[in-house]
N, C-alpha and C positions, 0 to 999 in steps of 0.2 A: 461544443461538447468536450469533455474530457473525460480521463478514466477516473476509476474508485478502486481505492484498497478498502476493502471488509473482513468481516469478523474471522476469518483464519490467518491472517496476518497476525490475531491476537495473540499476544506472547510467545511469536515463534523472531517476526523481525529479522528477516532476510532481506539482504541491500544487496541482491545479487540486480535487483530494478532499478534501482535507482542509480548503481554504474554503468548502464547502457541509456541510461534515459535522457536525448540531448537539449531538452529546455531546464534540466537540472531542477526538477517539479516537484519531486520529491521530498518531503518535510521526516524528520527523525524525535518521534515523541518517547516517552517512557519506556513503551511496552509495543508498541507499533508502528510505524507507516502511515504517512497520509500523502496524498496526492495534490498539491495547488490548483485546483481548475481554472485558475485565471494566468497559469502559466504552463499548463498542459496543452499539448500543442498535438494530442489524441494521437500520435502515430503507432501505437501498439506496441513497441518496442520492449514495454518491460512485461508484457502479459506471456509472453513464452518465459522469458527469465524465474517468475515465483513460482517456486517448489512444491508451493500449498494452492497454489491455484484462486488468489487472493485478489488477483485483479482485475477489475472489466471496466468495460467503456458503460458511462452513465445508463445508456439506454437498455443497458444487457442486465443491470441491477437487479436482482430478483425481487419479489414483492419483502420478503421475508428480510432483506436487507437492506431495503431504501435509505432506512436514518441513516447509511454510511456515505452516504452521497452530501447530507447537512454537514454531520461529522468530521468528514475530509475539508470542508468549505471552509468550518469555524478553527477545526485544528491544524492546520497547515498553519495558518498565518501566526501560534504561537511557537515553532517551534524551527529551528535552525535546516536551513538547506543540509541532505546527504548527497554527496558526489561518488561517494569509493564504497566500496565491499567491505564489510566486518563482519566480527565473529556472529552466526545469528546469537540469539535471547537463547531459547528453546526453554521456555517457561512451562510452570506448570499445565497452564492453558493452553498451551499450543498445540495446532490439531493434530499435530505427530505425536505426540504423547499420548491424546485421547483413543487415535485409534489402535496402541499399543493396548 
């Protein structure tokens, strides 16, 4: 089992997860976050850490967000390990903005 980052991660991109997270599983795309499940090591670590509430363990995935379970799978593997904290995105899309 591993975790899933979904769709409120979209264009906000807070790596406050991925600097506590000690299999370093974390992948850093464009506009979001994606999880490695083949190097998720499921310990919970970074689901207190996101600010938008973006991350669950595979099985907790709601119906309504499954494709980010594929998503995470396929996009992890193009895109560079994050280890440290940066500035987030806070994109148009991000859920903080929306529910401004």
């Amino acid at each position: 089992m591993a975790h899933v980052v979904t769709e409120s991660c979209l264009d906000c991109k807070y790596t406050n997860c991925a600097a506590v997270c000690p299999a370093e599983s974390f992948r850093e795309g464009p506009d979001m976050l994606f999880i490695d499940s083949d190097s998720c090591i499921d310990c919970g670590a970074c689901v207190s850490e996101c600010p938008v509430e973006a991350i669950f363990p595979d099985y907790e995935v709601s119906s309504k967000s499954r494709g980010y379970i594929e998503l995470n799978a396929t996009e992890s593997k193009k895109f560079p390990v994050i280890i440290n904290n940066k500035r987030p995105l806070k994109g148009e899309r991000c859920i903080e903005n929306r529910k401004a």
